[in-house]
MINUBA-507750 format. One record per residue (C-alpha): x, y, z. Coordinates in steps of 0.5 Angstrom, whole numbers, padded with zeros to 4 digits, always signed. Example, Ala and Ser with C-alpha at 12.3 -4.5 7.8 and 13.67 -1.06 7.14 Angstrom:
2
+0025-0009+0016 +0027-0002+0014 
END
This chain:
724
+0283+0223+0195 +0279+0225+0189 +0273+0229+0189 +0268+0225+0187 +0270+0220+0191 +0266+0225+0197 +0261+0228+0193 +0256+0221+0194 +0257+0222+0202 +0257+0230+0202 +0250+0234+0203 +0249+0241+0205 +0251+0243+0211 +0247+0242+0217 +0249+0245+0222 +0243+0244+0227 +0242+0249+0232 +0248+0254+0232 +0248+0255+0225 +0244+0254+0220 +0245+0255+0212 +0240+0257+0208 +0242+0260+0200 +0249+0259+0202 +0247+0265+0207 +0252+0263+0213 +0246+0266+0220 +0247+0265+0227 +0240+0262+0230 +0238+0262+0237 +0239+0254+0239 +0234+0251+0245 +0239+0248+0250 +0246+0252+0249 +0249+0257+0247 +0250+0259+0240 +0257+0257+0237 +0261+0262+0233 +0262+0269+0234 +0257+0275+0233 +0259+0279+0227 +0258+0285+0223 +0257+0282+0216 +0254+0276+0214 +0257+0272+0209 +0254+0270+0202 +0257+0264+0198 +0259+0264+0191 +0256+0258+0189 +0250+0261+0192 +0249+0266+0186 +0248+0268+0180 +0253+0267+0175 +0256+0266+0168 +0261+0263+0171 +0263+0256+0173 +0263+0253+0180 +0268+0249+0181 +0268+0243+0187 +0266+0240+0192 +0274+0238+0193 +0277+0235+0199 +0283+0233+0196 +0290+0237+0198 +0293+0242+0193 +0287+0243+0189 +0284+0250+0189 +0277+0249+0191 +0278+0245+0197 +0281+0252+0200 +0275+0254+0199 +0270+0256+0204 +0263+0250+0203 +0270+0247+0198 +0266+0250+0193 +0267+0257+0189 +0266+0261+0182 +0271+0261+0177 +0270+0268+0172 +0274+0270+0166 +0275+0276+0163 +0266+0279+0161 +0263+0274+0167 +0260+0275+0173 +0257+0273+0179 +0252+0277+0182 +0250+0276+0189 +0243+0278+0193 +0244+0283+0199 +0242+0280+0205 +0242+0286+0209 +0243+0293+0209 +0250+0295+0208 +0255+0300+0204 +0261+0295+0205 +0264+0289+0202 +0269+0284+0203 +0271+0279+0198 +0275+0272+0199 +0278+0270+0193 +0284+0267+0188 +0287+0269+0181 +0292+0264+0179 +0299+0264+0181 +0303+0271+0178 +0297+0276+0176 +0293+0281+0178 +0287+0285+0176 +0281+0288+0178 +0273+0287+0179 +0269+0293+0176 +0264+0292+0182 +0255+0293+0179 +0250+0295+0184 +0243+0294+0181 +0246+0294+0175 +0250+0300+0175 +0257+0300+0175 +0260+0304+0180 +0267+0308+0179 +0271+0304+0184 +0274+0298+0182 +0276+0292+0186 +0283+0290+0186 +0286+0283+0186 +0292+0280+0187 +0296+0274+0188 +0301+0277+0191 +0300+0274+0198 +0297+0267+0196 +0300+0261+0193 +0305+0261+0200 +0311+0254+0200 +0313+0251+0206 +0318+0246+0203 +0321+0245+0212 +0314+0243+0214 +0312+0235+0212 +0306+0234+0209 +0307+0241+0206 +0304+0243+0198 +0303+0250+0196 +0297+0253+0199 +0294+0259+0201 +0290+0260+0195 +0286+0265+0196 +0285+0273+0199 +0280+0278+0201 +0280+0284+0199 +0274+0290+0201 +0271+0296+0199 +0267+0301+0201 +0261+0303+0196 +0260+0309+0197 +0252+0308+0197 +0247+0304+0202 +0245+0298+0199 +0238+0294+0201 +0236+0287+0203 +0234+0284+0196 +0239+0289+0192 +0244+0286+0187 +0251+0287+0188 +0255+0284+0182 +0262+0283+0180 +0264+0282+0173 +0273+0280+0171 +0276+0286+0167 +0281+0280+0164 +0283+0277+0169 +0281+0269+0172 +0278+0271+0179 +0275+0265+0183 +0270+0268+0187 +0269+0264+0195 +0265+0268+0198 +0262+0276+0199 +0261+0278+0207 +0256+0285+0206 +0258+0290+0213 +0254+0296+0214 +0260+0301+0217 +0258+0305+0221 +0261+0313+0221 +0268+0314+0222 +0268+0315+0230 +0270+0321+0234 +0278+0324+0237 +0276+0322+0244 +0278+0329+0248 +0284+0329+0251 +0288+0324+0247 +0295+0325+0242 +0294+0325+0235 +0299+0321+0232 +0298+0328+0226 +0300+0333+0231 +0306+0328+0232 +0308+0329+0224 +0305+0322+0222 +0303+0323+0215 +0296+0321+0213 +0296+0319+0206 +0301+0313+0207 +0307+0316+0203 +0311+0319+0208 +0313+0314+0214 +0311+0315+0221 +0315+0311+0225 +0317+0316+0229 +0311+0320+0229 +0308+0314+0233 +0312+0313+0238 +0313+0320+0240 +0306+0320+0240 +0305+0314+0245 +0311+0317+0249 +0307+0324+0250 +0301+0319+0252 +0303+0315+0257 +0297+0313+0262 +0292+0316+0256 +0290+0315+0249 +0293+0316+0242 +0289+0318+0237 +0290+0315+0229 +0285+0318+0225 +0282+0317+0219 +0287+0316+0213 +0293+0311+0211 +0300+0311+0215 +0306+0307+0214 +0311+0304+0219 +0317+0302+0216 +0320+0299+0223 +0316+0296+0230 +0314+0299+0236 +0317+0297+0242 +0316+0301+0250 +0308+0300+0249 +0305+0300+0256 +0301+0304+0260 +0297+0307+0253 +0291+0306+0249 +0292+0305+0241 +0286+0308+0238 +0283+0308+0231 +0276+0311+0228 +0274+0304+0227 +0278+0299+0222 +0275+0301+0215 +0278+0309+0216 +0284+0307+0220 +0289+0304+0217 +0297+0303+0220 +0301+0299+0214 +0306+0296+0216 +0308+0288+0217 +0311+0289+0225 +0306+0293+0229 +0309+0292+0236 +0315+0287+0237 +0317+0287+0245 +0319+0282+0250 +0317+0286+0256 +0311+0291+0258 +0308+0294+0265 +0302+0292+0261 +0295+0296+0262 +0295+0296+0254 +0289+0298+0250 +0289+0297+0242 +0282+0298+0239 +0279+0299+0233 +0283+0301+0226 +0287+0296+0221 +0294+0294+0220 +0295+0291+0213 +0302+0288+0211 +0306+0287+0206 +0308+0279+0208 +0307+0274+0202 +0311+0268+0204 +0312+0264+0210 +0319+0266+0214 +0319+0263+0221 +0325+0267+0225 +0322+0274+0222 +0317+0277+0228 +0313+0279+0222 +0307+0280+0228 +0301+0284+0229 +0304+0283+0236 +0311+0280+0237 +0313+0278+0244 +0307+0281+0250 +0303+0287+0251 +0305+0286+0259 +0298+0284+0264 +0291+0286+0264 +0291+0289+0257 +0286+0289+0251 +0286+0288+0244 +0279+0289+0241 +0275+0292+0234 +0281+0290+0230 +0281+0289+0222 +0289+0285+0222 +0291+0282+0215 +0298+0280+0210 +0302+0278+0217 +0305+0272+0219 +0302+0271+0225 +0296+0275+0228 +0299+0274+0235 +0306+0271+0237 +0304+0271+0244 +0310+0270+0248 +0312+0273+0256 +0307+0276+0261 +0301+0277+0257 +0297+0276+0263 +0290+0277+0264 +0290+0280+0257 +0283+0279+0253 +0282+0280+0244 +0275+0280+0242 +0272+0283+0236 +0277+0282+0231 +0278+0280+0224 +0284+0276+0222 +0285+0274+0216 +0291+0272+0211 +0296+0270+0215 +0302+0266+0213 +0302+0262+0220 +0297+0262+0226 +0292+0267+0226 +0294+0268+0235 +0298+0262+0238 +0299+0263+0246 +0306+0261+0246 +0307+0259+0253 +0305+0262+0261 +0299+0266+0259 +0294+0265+0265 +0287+0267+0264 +0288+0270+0258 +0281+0270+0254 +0279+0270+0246 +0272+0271+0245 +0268+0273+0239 +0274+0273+0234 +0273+0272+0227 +0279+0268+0223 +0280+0267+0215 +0285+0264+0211 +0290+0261+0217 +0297+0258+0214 +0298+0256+0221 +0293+0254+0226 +0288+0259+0226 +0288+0260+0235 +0293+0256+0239 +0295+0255+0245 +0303+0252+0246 +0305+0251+0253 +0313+0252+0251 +0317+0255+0257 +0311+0254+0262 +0304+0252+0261 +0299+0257+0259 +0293+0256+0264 +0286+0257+0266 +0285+0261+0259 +0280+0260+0253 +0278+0261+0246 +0271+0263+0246 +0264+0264+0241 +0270+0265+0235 +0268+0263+0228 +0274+0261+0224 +0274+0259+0217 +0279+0255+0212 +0285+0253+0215 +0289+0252+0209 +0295+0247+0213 +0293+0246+0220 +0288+0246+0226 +0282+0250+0227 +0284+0250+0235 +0289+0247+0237 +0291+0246+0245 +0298+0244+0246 +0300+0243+0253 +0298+0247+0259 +0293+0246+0266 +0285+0248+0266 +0284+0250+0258 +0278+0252+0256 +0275+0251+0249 +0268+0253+0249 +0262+0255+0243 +0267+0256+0238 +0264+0255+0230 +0270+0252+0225 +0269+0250+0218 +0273+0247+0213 +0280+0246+0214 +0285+0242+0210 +0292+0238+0210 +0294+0237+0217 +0288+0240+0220 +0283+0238+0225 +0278+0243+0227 +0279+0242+0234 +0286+0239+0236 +0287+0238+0243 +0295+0234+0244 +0301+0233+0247 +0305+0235+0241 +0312+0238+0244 +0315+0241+0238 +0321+0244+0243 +0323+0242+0250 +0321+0246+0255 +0314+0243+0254 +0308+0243+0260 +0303+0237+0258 +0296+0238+0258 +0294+0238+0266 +0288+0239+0270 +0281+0239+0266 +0281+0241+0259 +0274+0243+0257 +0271+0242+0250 +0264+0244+0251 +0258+0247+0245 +0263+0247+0239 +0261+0246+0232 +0265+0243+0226 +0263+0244+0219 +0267+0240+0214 +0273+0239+0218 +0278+0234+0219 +0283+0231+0213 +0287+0226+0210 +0294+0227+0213 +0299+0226+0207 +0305+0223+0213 +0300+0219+0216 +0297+0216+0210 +0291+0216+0214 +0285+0221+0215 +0285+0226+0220 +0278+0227+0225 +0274+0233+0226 +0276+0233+0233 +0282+0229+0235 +0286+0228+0242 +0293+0226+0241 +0298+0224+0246 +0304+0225+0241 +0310+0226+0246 +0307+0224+0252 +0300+0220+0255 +0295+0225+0256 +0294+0225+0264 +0289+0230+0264 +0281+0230+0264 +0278+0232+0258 +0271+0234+0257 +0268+0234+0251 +0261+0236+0252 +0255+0238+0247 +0259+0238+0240 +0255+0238+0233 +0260+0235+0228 +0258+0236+0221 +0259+0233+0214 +0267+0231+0216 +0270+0228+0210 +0273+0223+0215 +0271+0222+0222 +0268+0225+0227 +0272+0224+0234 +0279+0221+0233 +0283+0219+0238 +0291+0218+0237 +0298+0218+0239 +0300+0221+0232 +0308+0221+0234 +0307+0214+0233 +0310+0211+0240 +0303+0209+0243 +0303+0214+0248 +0296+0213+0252 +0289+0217+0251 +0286+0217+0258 +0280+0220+0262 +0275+0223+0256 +0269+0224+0256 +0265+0225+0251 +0258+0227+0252 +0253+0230+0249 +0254+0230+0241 +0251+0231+0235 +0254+0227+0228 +0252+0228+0221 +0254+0226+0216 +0261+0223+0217 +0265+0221+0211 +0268+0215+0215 +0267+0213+0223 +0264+0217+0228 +0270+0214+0234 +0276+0214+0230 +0281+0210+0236 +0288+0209+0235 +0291+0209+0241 +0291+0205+0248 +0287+0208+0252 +0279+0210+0254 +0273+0214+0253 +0266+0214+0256 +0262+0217+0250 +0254+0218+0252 +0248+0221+0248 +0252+0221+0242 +0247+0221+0236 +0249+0219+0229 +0247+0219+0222 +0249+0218+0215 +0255+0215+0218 +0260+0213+0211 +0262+0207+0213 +0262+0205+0221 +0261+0207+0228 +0268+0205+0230 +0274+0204+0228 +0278+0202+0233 +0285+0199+0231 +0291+0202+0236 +0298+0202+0234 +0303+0201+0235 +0300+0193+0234 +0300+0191+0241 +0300+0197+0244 +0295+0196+0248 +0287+0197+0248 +0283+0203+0247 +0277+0201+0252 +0270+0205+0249 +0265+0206+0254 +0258+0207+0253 +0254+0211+0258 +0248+0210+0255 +0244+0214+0250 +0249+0213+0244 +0245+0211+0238 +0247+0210+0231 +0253+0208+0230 +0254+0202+0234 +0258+0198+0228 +0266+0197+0227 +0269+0197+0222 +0271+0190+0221 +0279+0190+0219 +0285+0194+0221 +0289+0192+0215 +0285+0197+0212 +0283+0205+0213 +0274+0206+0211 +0274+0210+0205 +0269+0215+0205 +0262+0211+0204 +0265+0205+0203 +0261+0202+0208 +0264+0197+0213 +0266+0191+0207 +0264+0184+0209 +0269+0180+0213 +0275+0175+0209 +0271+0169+0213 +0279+0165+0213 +0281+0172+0217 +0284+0172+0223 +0279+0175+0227 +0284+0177+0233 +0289+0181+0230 +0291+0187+0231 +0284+0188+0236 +0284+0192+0243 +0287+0186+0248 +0287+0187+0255 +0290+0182+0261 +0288+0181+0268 +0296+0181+0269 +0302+0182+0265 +0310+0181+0267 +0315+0186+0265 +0314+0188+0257 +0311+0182+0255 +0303+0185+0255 +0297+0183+0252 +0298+0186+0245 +0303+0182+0244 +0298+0176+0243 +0294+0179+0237 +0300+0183+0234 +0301+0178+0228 +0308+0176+0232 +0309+0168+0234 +0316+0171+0237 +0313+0176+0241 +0308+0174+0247 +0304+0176+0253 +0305+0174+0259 +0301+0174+0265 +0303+0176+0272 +0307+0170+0275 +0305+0166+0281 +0299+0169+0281 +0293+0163+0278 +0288+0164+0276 +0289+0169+0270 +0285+0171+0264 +0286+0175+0257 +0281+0178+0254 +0280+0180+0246 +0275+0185+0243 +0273+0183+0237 +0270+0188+0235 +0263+0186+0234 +0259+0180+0235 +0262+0173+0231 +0261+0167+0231 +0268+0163+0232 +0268+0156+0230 +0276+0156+0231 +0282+0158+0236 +0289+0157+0234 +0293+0159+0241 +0301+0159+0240 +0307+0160+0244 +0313+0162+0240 +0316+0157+0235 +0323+0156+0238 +0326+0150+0241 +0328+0154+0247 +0321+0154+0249 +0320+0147+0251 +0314+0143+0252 +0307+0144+0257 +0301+0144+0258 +0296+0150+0259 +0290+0149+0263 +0284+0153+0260 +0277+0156+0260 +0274+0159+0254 +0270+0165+0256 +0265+0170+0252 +0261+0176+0252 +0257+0180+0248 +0258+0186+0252 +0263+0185+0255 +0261+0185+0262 +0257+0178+0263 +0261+0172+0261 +0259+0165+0260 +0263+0159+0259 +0264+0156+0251 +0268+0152+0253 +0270+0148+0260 +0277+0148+0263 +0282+0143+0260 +0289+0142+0258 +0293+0144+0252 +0300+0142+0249 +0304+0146+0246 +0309+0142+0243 +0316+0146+0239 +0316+0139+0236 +0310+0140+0233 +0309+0148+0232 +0308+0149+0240 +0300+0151+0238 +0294+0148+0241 +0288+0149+0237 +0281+0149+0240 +0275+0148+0237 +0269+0152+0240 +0261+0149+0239 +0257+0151+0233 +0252+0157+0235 +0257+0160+0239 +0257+0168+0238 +0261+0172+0242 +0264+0180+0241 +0269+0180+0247 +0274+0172+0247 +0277+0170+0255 +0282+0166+0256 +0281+0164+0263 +0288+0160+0265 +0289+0155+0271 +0296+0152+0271 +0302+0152+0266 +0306+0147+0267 +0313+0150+0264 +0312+0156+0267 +0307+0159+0273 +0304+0164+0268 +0299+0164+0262 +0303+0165+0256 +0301+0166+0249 +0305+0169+0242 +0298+0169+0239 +0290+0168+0239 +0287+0167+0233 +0280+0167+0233 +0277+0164+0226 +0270+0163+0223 +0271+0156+0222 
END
């Protein structure tokens, strides 16, 4: 999709009450009847585009591929050699971090200005660890466009200072900046082992492997202490239990090396606190454990104040980790996922993490080899999610997914996923109750380039099996989605079934398409969902494969503005294109949601609307009255039915007694036309037309069948519902 095929349907962000964007300054704001979504962060970010420039911007960009649509807001700055962009401080602070992007191969620097005075620090950029390719993943283009990079000012700045940054020669596009006030570099706890007084060499030349192990080995049952300073790891530590890990904070500590810990058992009771580790990972190379953590830290454990950046994953999570508790970590940079829960993690809880500039899911639980179970992902802020989901639950029993704040992400990405996709066996599906409650998504959601077909900001998918479990999707707020808000689909493409949804609760703003995007046989209850600026319908609702089944949309009450449906499922709704007027010679019926009061064998109801004279539903024989009922999507007025069974001769003559029935509601049915016989003939096609009043307005059609004189059942290949 091209950019300016958005730009008519895109507004600033409103993000209501959890988040508000004011002058491109990212704040958190107290809502009035639920919990703020989003973490609390040490830093507030500051848009690019929102500042002062002799540059150019670049975006809004939706399209795959393409450099701003990496970016956060899909806007950035682009500056060459002697140009700047200058931000206005929001809050005191002496600490920057900078998102950004030179091209493919080059490196350079930003000379760094504070109310217009150069600094001796410069700020280095690189495209060492961007522009990563995964040719095995399908869909896969290059991404990773941009990188983060921080410094210390060496000063304090105020609110309302300047802080400037200007290319020294090289193109840098600025993304955004994030103002921190450090605090001072904390104390030796008394009592602990200072991985120094092990030989661990502070500059980072020396390699301090050894050191750390020697220290965590004298310190079982204590703390190791890292001080201030850099230290190179050259191999992964192993045997890491019963210790804490503790640095002077994240911007004083720093542990260089691309595998921290790689293990695949520990008694637990591991505490990991407070300094960085940097890596050196620029591609993408599944079967190297290029980890923060590889394998578990054991139970009861905790990961807390970290600065984790240039690895694969963050956390690869496999084995006992339960109980364990990350909170009030950045993560940034990773080729792949940022934490994925890699099967039998029990309460484990992911709170107040900030993640940036994912390859990969940017949190994820997977339930291979055992479901994870009774764990959450809580108040996170993850941003820009360069080729898959914000949040993403594969499988496991009783998940929560709660207040979290996503924006921006893009190809094969939703900003919550919730979905039975195995990848390997032994796979555990979705079980027991999956809460999805106070989440809020910014621009999330994108065209899934092996669908051919947008992906939703929030997406149930029943991809390798049905979803049995009861999913609870409450007090949401979607905005400026470039697609559509909630979808619902069976992406392996088999039909597999989406059941017991209930969305309650939701705000939608500005969709590009749909607010319900339903692609699967199923059914959700959805009630107090307001909408507005909605692209092009409410709802599609087109399950496939064709004859399926049918996605039943309950409406509990309290919904408002989005009770359209888009009018033809050959189609896919473009981005404020608006629902197109009906073709009036269109067969109104096919391919719509169809249900039956009975079915035989495999013979279902989709069958009678699959655009396929050869397939047919059949009704539950010997057991008359049975009826079969279509939902058209929106009230139309029918002039014309065409009922067929399928053309073969084999199919010999009968005679079908029949009502026709409608609805606008879909609960109170009235009689169009009374009970009556039909032919079908193979002689003459073996179809019936019935010709129905003039005024006749109906949504829901109903084929109410008495008697079959050719088999005891109701039987058709196709109804076909015409306007005149």
């Amino acid at each position: 999709m091209q950019s300016s095929s958005i730009r008519h349907v895109r507004h600033m962000p409103a993000i209501g009450a959890a988040v508000a964007l004011a002058a491109g300054l990212l704040v958190t704001v107290a809502p009035t009847a639920h919990a703020a979504a989003g973490a609390t962060l040490p830093f507030t970010s500051v848009e690019a585009e929102s500042a002062t420039t002799t540059g150019s911007r670049i975006g809004p960009d939706y399209t795959q591929g393409t450099l701003a649509s990496e970016a956060s807001g899909r806007q950035a700055v682009r500056i060459t050699s002697g140009q700047r962009v200058e931000f206005t401080v929001p809050a005191a602070a002496n600490a920057v971090n900078v998102s950004y992007s030179v091209p493919d191969g080059q490196s350079g620097t930003l000379d760094v200005y504070v109310n217009g005075t150069r600094l001796a620090k410069t700020l280095a950029v690189t495209s060492k660890y961007s522009y990563v390719d995964t040719g095995w993943i399908a869909g896969a283009k290059t991404h990773h466009f941009f990188d983060n990079a921080r410094l210390m000012l060496g000063q304090n700045v105020q609110a309302g200072d300047k802080v400037a940054f200007v290319s020294t020669g090289t193109q840098v596009t600025v993304d955004v900046a994030d103002f921190e006030q450090v605090a001072a570099a904390a104390g030796q706890p008394a009592g602990s082992v200072s991985v120094t007084s092990k030989g661990a060499d502070p500059s980072g030349n020396g390699d301090s492997t050894q050191a750390f192990r020697d220290a965590i080995a004298a310190a079982q049952g204590g703390v190791v202490w890292i001080p201030p300073g850099d230290y190179r790891l050259t191999s992964s530590l192993n045997g890491v239990q019963n210790v804490t890990l503790q640095g002077a904070g994240s911007w004083y500590s720093v542990v260089h090396t691309s595998r921290f810990i790689d293990q695949s058992g520990s008694a637990g009771n591991v505490r990991i606190k407070d300094f960085a580790v940097i890596g050196e990972v620029t591609e993408r190379v599944d079967s190297n454990p290029d980890n923060f953590v590889n394998g578990t830290l054991g139970p009861n454990s905790s990961v807390s104040g970290m600065w984790i950046q240039h690895l694969k994953c963050g956390f690869w999570l496999m084995g006992n980790n339960d109980n364990l508790v990350v909170e009030n970590n950045r993560i940034l940079d990773t080729t792949a996922d940022g934490l994925n829960l890699n099967g039998n993690a029990h309460g484990v809880r992911v709170r107040n993490n900030f993640l940036r500039n994912q390859g990969d899911d940017s949190l994820a639980m997977w339930s291979l080899n055992g479901p994870d179970s009774g764990s959450s992902f809580e108040n996170n802020t993850i941003s820009q999610p360069n080729l898959a989901n914000g949040i993403a639950i594969y499988g496991g029993t009783d998940i929560a997914v709660r207040n979290n704040l996503v924006s921006d992400t893009n190809a094969l990405g939703s900003g919550i996923a919730i979905s039975n996709q195995k990848f390997l066996d032994p796979f555990s599906p979705l079980a027991g109750t999956i809460t999805v409650d106070g989440n809020t998504l910014v621009r999330t959601g994108a065209l899934n380039p092996n669908w051919n077909h947008p992906m939703g900001a929030l997406r149930v998918d029943s991809y390798d099996s049905a979803i049995n479990a009861t999913v609870n999707i409450t007090n949401t707020t979607i905005s400026d989605s470039p697609y559509s808000a909630f979808e619902f689909v069976s992406g392996g493409g088999q039909g597999y079934s989406v059941r017991n949804v209930n969305v309650t609760g939701a705000t939608v703003r500005n969709t590009g398409t749909v607010v319900v995007q339903a692609e699967a046989q199923g059914a959700a209850v959805l009630r107090n969902v307001t909408a507005t600026g909605v692209g092009a319908a409410g709802v599609y609702n087109c399950p496939y494969p064709n004859g399926s089944g049918s996605f039943a949309l309950t409406d509990g009450g309290g919904n408002s503005g989005w009770s359209t449906t888009w009018s033809d499922c050959s189609t896919w709704p473009q981005p404020g294109q608006g629902n197109p007027d009906p073709d009036p010679t269109r067969n109104l019926a096919k391919g719509r949601p169809a249900t039956a009061t009975g079915s035989q064998d495999v013979y279902t109801p989709g069958k009678a609307v699959d655009g396929d004279a050869n397939s047919y539903w059949e009704s539950t024989n010997y057991a008359f009255p049975q009826s079969w009922t279509v939902d058209l999507g929106s009230a139309q007025a029918v002039r014309r039915l065409v009922l067929k069974l399928p053309p073969s001769a084999a199919w010999g003559a009968r005679t079908q007694t029949l009502s026709v029935l409608g609805s606008t509601d879909g609960s109170a049915y009235s009689t169009v036309v009374a009970s009556q016989g039909y032919r079908f003939d193979p002689a003459t096609g073996n179809t019936a037309t019935v010709t129905l009043p003039a005024g006749t307005s109906l949504r829901y059609l109903r084929l109410s069948v008495t008697a079959n004189t050719g088999w005891p059942a109701g039987q058709f290949s196709e109804v076909e519902a015409y306007l005149s």
